[in-house]
N, C-alpha and C positions, 0 to 999 in steps of 0.2 A: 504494500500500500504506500502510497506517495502521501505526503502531508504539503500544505498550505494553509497561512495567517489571514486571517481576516484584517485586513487593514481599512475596511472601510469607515465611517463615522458612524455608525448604530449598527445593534446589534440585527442579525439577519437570519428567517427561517429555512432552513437548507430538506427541502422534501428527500432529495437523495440520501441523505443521512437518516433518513425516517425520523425526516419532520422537526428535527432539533434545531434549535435556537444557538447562534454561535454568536459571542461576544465580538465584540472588534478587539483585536490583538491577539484574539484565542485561533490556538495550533489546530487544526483537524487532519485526520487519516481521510482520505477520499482513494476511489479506486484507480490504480494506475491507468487505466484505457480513460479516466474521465478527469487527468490532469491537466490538459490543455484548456479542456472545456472551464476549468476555472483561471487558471490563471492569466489565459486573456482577457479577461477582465482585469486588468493592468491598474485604475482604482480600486477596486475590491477585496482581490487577492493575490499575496504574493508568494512563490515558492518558498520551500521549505526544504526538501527534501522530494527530488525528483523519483520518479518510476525506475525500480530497478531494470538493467538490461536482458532484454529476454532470451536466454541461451537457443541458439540457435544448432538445429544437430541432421546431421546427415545419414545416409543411409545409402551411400554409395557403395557399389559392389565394384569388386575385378575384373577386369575382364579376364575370362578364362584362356591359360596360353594355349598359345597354337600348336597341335597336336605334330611331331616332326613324321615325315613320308617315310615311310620303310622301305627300300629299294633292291 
């Protein structure tokens, strides 16, 4: 979970949070995919603690070698 402050001038009801009332100055956990969504609000809210990096994994195979010609 990604956190950001309330920096705005009164306190604000946040429905994603279910519905809680966050103070101005007060830190919140919001969900990583829905951190941009707050902090472009550049009055409002400011970062805290960005969305970790999401590991990225592969699943590549070998190609199988070439079998030699028997002569």
């Amino acid at each position: 979970m990604a956190r950001v402050r309330l920096i705005g001038p009164e306190a604000v009801v946040v429905p994603e949070l279910g519905g809680r009332t966050v103070e101005p100055d007060e830190i919140v956990e919001v969900p990583d995919e829905r951190f941009e969504a707050y902090v472009c609000q550049t009055a409002t809210w400011e970062p805290v603690e960005e969305p970790k990096p999401v590991a990225v994994t592969t699943t590549a195979k070998k190609a199988a070698k070439p079998q030699k010609d028997e002569v």
